[in-house]
C-alpha positions as CSV (number, residue, x, y, z in Angstrom):
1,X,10.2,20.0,25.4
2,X,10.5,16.6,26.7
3,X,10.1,14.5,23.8
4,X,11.8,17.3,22.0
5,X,15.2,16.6,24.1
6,X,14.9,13.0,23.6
7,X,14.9,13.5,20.4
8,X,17.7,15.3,20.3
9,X,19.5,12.5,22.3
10,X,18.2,10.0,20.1
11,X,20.0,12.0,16.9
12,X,23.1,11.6,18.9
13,X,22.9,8.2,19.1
14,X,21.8,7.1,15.6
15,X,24.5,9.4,13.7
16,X,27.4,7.3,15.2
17,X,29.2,5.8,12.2
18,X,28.1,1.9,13.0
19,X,24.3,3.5,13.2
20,X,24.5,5.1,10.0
21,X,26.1,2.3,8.5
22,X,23.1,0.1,9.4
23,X,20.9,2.5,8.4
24,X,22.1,2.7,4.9
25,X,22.3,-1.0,4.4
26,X,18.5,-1.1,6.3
27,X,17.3,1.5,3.4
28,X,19.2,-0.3,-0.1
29,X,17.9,-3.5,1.1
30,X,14.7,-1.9,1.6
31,X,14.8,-0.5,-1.8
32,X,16.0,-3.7,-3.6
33,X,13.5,-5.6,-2.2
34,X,10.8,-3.4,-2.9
35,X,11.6,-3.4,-6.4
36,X,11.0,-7.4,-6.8
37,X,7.4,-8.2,-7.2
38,X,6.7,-10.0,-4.0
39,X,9.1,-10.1,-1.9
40,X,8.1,-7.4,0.4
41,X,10.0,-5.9,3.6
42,X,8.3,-8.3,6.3
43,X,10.0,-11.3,5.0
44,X,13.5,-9.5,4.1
45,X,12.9,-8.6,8.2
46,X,11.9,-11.8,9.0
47,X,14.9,-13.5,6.9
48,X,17.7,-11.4,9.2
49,X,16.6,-12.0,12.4
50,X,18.2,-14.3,12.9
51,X,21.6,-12.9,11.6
52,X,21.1,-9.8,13.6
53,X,21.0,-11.4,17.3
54,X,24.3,-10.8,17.7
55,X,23.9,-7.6,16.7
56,X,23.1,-3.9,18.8
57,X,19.6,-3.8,19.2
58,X,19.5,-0.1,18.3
59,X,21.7,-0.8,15.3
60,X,19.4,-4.0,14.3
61,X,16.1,-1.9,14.4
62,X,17.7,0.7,12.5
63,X,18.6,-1.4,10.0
64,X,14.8,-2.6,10.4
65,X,13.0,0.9,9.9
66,X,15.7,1.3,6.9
67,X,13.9,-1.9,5.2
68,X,10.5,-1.0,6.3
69,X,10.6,2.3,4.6
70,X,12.7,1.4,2.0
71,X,10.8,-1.3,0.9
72,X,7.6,0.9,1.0
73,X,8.9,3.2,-1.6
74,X,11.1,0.6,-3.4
75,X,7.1,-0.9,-4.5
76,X,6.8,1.7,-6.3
77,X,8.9,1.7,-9.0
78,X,8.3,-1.1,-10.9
79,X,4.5,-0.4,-10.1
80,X,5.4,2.8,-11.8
81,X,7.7,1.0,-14.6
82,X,6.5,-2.3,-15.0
83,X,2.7,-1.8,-14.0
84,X,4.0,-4.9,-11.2
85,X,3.2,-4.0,-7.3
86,X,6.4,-5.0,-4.9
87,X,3.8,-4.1,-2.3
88,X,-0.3,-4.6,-2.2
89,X,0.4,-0.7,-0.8
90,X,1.8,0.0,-4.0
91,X,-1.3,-1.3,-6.0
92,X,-2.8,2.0,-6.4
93,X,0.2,3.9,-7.6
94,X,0.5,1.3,-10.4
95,X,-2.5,2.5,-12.2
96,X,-1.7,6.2,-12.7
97,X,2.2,6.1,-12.3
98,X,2.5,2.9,-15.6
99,X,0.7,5.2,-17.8
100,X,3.4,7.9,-17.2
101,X,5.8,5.9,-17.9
102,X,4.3,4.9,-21.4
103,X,3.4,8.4,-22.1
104,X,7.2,9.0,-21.5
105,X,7.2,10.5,-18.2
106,X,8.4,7.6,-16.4
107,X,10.9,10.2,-14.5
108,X,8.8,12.4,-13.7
109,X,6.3,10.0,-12.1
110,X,9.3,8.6,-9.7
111,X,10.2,11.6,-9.1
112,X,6.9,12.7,-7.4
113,X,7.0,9.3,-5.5
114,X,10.4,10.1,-4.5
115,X,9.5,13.4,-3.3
116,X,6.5,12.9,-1.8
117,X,7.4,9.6,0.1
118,X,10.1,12.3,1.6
119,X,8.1,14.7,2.4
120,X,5.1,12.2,4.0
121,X,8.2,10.4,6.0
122,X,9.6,13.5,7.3
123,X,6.1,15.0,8.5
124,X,5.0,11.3,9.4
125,X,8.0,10.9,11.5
126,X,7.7,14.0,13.2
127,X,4.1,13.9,14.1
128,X,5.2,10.1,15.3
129,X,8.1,11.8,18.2
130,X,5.6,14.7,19.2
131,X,1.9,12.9,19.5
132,X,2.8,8.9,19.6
133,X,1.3,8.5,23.3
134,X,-1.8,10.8,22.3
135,X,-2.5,9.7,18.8
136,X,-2.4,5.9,20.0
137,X,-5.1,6.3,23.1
138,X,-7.4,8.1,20.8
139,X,-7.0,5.2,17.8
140,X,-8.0,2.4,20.1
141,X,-11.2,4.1,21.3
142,X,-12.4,3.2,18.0
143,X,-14.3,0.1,18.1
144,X,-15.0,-2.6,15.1
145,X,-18.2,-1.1,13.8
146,X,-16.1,2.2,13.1
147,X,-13.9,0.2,11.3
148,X,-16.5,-1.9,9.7
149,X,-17.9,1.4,8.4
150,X,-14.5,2.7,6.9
151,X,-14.2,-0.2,5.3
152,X,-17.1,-0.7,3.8
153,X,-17.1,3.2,2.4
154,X,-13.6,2.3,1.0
155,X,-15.0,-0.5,-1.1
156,X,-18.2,1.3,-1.9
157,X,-16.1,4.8,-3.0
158,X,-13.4,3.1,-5.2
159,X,-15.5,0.5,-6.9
160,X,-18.0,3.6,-7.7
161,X,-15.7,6.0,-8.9
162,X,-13.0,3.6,-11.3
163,X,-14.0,2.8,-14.6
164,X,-17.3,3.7,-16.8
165,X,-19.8,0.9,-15.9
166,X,-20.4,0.4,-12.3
167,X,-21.5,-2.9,-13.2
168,X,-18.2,-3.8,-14.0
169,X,-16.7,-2.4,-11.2
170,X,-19.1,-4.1,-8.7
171,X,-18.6,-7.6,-10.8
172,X,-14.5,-7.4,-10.1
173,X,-15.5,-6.5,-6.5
174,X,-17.2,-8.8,-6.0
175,X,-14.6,-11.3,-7.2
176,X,-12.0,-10.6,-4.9
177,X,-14.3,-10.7,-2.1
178,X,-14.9,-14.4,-3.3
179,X,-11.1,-14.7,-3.3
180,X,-10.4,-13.1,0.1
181,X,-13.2,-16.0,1.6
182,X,-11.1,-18.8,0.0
183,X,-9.7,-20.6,3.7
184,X,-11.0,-21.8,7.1
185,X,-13.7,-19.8,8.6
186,X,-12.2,-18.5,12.1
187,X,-15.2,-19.0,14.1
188,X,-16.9,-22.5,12.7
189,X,-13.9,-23.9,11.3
190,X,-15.6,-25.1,8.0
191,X,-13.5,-25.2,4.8
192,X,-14.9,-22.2,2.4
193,X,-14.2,-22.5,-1.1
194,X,-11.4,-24.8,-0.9
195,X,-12.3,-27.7,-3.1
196,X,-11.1,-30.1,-1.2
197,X,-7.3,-28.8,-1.4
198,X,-5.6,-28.7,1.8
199,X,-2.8,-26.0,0.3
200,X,-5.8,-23.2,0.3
201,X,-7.2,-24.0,4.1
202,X,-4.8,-21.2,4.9
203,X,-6.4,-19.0,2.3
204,X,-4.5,-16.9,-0.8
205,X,-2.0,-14.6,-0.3
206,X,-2.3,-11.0,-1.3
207,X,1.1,-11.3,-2.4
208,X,0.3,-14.1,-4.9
209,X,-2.7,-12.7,-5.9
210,X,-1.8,-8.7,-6.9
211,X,1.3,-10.3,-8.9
212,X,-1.1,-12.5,-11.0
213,X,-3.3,-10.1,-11.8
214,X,-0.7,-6.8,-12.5
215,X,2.3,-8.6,-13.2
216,X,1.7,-11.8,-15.3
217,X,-2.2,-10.6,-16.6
218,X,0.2,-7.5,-17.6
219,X,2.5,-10.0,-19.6
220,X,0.2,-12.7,-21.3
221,X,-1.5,-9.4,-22.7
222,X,0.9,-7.9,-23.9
223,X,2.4,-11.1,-25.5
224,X,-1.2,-11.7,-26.9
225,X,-0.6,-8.6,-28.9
226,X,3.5,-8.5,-30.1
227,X,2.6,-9.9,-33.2
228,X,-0.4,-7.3,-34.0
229,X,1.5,-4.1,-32.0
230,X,5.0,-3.6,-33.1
231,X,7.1,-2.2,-30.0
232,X,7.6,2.1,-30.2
233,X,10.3,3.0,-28.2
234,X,9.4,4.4,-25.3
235,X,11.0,8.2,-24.4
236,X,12.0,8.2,-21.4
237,X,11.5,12.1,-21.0
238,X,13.3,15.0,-19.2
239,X,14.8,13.7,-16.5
240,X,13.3,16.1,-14.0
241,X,9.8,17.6,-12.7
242,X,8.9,20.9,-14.2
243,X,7.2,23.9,-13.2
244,X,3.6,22.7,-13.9
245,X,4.6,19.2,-12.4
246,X,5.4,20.7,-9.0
247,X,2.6,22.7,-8.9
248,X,0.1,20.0,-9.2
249,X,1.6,17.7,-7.1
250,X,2.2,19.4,-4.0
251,X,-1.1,19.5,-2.6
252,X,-1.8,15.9,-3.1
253,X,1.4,15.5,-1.0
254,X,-0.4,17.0,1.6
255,X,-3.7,15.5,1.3
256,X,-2.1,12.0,1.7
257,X,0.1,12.4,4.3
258,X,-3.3,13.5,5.9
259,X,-4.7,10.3,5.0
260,X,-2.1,7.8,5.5
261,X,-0.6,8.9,9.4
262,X,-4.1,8.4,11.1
263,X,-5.4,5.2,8.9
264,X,-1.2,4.0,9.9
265,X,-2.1,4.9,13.9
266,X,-5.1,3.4,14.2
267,X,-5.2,-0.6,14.5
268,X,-5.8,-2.6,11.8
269,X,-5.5,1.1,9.6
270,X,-2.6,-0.4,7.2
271,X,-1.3,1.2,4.1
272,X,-3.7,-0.1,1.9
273,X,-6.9,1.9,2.5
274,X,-5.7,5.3,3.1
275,X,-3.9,4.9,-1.2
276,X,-7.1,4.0,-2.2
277,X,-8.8,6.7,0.2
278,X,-6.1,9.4,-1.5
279,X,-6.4,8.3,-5.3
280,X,-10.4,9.0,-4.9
281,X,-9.6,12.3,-3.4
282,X,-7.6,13.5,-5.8
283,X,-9.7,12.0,-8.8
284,X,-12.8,14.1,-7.3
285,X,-10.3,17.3,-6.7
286,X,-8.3,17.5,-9.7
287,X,-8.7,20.1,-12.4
288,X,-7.2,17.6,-15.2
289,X,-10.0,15.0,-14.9
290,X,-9.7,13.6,-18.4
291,X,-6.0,12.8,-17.5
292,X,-7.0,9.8,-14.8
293,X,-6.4,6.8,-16.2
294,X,-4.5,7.9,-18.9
295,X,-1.2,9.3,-16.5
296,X,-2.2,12.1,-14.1
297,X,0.9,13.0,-12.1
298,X,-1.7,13.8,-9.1
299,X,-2.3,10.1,-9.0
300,X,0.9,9.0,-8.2
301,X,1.6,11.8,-5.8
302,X,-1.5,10.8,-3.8
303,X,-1.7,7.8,-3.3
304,X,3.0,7.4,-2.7
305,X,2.5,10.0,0.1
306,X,-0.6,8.1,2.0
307,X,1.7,5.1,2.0
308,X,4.6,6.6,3.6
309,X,2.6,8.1,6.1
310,X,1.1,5.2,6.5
311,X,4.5,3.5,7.6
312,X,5.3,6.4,10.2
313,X,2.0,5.6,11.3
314,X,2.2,2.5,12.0
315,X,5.1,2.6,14.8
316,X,2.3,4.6,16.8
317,X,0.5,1.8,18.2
318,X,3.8,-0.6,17.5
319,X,5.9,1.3,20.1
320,X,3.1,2.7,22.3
321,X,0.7,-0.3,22.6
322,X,2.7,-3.2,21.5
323,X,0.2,-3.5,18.5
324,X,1.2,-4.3,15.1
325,X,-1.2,-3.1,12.2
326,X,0.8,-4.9,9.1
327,X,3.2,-7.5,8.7
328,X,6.3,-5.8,9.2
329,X,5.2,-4.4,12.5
330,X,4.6,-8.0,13.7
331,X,7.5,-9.4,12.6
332,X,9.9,-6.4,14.1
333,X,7.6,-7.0,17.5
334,X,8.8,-10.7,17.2
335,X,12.5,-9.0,17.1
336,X,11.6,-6.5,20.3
337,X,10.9,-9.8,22.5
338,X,13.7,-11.8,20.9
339,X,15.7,-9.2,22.5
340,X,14.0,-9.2,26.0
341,X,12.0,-6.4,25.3
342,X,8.7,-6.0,26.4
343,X,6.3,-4.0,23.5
344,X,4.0,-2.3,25.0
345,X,2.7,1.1,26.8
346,X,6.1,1.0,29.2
347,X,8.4,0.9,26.1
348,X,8.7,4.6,26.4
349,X,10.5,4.4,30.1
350,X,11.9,1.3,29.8
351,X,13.5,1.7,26.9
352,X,13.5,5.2,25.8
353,X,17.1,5.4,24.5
354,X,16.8,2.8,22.0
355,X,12.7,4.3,21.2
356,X,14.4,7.7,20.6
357,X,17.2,6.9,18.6
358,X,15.4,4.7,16.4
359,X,12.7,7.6,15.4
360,X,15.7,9.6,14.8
361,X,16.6,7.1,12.6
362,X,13.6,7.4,10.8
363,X,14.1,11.1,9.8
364,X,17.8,9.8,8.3
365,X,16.8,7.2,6.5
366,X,14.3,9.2,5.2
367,X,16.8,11.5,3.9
368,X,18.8,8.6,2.7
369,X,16.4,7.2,0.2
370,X,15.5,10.9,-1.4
371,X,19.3,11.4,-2.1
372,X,19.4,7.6,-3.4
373,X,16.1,7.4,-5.5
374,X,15.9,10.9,-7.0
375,X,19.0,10.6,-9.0
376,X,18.2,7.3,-10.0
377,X,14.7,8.4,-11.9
378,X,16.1,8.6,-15.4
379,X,18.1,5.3,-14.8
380,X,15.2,3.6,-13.7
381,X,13.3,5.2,-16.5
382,X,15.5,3.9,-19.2
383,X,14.5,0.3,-18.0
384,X,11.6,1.4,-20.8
385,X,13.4,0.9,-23.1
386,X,14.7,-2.9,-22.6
387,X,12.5,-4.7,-25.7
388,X,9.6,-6.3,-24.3
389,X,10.2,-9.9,-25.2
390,X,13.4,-9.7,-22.9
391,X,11.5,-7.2,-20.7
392,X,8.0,-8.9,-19.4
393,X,10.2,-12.1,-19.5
394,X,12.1,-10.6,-16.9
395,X,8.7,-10.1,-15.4
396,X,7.8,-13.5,-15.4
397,X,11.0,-14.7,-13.8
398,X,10.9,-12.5,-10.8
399,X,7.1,-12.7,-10.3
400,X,7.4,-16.5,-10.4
401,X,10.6,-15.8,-7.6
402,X,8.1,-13.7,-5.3
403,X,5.2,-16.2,-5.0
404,X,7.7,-19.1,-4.6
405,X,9.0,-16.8,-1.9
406,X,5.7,-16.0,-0.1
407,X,5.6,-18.8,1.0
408,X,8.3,-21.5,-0.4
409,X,5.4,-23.4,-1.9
410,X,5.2,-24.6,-5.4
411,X,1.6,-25.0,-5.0
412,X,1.9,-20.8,-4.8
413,X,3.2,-21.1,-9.1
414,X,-0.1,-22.9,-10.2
415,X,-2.4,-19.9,-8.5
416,X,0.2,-17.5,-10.2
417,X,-0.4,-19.4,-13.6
418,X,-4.6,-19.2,-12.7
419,X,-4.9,-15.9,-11.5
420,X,-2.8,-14.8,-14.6
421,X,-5.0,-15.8,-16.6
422,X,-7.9,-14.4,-14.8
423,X,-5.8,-11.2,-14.8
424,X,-5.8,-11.5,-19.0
425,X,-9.4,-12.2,-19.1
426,X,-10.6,-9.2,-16.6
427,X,-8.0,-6.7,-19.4
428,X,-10.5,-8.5,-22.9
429,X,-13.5,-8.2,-21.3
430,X,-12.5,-4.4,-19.8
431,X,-13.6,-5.7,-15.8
432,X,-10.8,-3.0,-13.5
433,X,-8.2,-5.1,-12.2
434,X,-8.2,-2.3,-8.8
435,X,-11.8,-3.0,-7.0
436,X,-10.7,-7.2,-7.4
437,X,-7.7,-6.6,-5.4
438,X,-9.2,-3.9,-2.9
439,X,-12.1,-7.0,-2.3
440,X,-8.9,-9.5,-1.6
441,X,-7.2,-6.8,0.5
442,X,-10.5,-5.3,2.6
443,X,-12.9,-9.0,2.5
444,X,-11.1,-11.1,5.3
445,X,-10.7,-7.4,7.4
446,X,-14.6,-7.2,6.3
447,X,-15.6,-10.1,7.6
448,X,-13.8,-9.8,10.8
449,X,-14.8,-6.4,11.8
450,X,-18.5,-7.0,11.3
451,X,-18.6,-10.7,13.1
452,X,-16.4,-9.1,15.8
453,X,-19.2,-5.8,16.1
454,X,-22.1,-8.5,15.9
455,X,-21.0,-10.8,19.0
456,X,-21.0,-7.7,21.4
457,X,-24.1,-6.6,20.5
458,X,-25.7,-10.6,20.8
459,X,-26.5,-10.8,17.3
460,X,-28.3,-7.5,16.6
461,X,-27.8,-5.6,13.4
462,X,-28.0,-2.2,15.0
463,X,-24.3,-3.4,17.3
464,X,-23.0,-2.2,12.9
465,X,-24.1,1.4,13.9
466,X,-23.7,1.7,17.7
467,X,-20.7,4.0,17.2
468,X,-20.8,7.8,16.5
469,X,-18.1,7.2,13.4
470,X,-20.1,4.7,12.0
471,X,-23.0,6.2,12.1
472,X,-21.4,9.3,10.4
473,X,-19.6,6.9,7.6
474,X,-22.9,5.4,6.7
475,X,-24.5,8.4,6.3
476,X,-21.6,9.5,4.1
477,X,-22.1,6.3,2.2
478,X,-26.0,6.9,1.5
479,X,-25.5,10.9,0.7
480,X,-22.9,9.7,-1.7
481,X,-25.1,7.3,-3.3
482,X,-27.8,9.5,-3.6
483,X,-25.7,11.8,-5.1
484,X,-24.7,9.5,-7.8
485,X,-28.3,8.4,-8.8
486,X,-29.5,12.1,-9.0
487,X,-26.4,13.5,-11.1
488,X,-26.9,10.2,-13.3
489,X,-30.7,11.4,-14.2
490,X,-29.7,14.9,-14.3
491,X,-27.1,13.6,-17.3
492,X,-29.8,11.7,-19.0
493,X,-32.3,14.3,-20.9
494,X,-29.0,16.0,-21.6
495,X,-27.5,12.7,-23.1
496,X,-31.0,12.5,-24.8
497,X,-31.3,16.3,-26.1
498,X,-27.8,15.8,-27.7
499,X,-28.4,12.8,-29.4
500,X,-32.0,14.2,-31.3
């Protein structure tokens, strides 16, 4: 009943008019800048510190959580529209959701985003005001092998399961593993894969990376093929979920809000894994399997929920530990101590009034961006129907704006041009664009976790499976590939039968 009451106090607080009026401005900003390929809700955060010193600091980190969350779901529409990620969290929706929308269903598949970012916010952000304290001294017992091991079965699991040739699969991995190396090694401080250019000691960003390879590799191929393709128009659709929609979306709701609160809790969790985590799930689950990769509505619904979650997740061990697991977190931790505020396990006494409200703030910005996005699906929707010429060149103008952004480089525009083109040559010679950015995404994190679980143990191999998790994952990973190799020979005399 405690956390209950302060709750409850913390609603009083955040629905004064000057709260709310923050809160709205915290989610359209969020929104807007969730849309542009890019420019993500860290830097929009880290941009207005400085104006907001002056400001409440309940009302400031109201305005905060606003862009956090809208800026998670804002990703997703052009991801959904525009097959062009706002967010690396928003990479997995693009492959499912951009399909909709040139099947014509472009509403529909914001609509289940729309919904289902609700719905994983609302649970999220409950769960968050009744288990924060409990959920975050349970996520730090886990040590680096564990997360070593969920790693790994992350990259193993996605790689295996998208496309038709493994190879393939494996050979795009394996490329963005390369990419994710590209920097200064942390522990010898040797240049790796650098080429002498000082611009890439600090390694590639994410950022740069997933708009080169969705956004522009998007772009030069379909410019490559104008001339042979004549443009259909696009329908956008009815502009509303139907009966069947509904039905198979709500469990996948469910499934990744499961996924996305605990990877968001536990250190180092971020959004990115549990999307990926969700979109294999719902692949393996779904009863319209020759729908994936075509436009199955499941695959949107998945993967939009875990990130949400994922958000509400990650003020667990922001607020109770003082830990940040993503950008944003750091960068609103950054805010907490240019206030005076000390993050950390005493936040909740110290400063429980502005703790409170600001979860309660959660729950109504939460509300806020359902009532602004849903209507907006068939607007958004119609963007389908902007000729492409006019339309990817918009693309190219605000990708080229978000890389500039990252990091105010121009050096940022040439590895946008490069990995473009990479992008183009992965769609003609059919390598999946997804395991490439999953191995830029999960390689540095990799890297880290396993270095990390080797100097405990001095060196020895078995400090990788000295946990009970990761002993449980791996086991997972080699009953999984087992499983693949038998049901592959099981398929052959049948392959072989057919074709005599």
């Amino acid at each position: 009943m405690g956390n209950i009451g302060h709750l409850a106090d913390g609603f009083a607080s955040a629905l004064t008019p000057m709260n709310l009026m923050f809160a709205c401005l915290g989610v359209l900003l969020g929104t807007a800048v969730g849309v542009l390929p890019g420019i993500g809700p860290a830097m929009t955060v880290a941009l207005l510190l400085p104006v907001t010193y002056n400001v409440d600091a309940a009302s400031a980190f109201i305005m905060f959580a606003g862009i956090y969350y809208g800026g998670m779901y804002g990703g997703s529409t052009t991801s959904i529209l525009l097959n062009t990620p706002g967010e690396s969290s928003s990479v997995v929706t693009a492959i499912e959701g951009n399909k909709m929308a040139k099947a014509g269903r472009a509403a529909q598949a914001l609509a289940t985003a729309a919904i289902g970012s609700f719905i994983a916010g609302a649970i999220g952000t409950a769960l968050l005001a009744l288990f924060a304290p409990t959920i975050a001294t349970q996520a730090v017992k886990l040590g680096d092998p564990s997360y070593l091991a969920i790693m790994v079965l992350a990259l193993v699991a996605v790689t295996a399961v998208l496309g038709s040739s493994k190879l393939r699969g494996f050979i795009s991995l394996f490329l963005g593993l390369a990419i994710g190396l590209v920097g200064i090694d942390s522990v010898t401080g040797q240049s790796r894969l650098t080429f002498g250019i000082p611009l890439l000691s600090d390694g590639i960003d994410i950022v740069v990376v997933a708009v080169a390879i969705f956004a522009i590799g998007e772009a030069l191929w379909v410019a490559a093929h104008l001339r042979r393709r004549p443009q259909e128009i696009v329908p956008v659709g009815r502009p509303w979920m139907g009966r069947e929609d509904w039905r198979r979306s709500w469990k996948p709701w469910l499934r990744g809000t499961a996924y996305g609160f605990p990877f968001g809790a536990v250190p180092a969790g971020g959004a990115e894994l549990p999307t990926f985590l969700s979109y294999v799930t719902e692949r393996r689950l779904t009863k319209h399997p020759e729908e994936f990769g075509k436009g199955a509505i499941e695959g949107v619904a998945g993967p939009e929920a875990a990130n949400n979650a994922s958000a509400a997740g990650t003020l667990v061990p922001m607020l109770s530990l003082g830990l940040p697991t993503n950008a944003t977190a750091a960068v609103m931790l950054a805010a907490m101590v240019g206030y005076g505020i000390d993050p950390g396990p005493t936040l909740f006494t110290s400063q429980s009034d502005l703790i409170w409200t600001l979860i309660a703030s959660l729950f109504i910005g939460n509300l806020l961006l359902l009532v602004l996005n849903l209507p907006l699906a068939p607007v958004w929707a119609r963007l389908l129907r902007t000729p492409r010429p006019y339309l990817y060149a918009g693309i190219l103008f605000f990708a080229s704006l978000g890389a500039l952004a990252v990091n105010l480089q121009w050096f940022d525009l040439a590895l946008l041009l490069v990995f473009g083109l990479l992008g183009l040559m992965m769609r003609r010679f059919g390598l999946p664009v997804l395991p490439l950015i999953i191995g830029v995404i999960l390689g540095p994190r990799v890297e880290s976790a396993m270095r990390k679980s080797l100097q405990l143990s001095s060196g020895d191999w078995s400090g990788l499976v000295s946990e009970p998790v990761a002993k449980i994952v791996y086991a997972l990973i080699v009953l999984g590939a087992v499983g693949l190799l038998v049901v592959g020979r099981l398929r052959r005399p049948t392959t072989q039968e057919v074709t005599s």
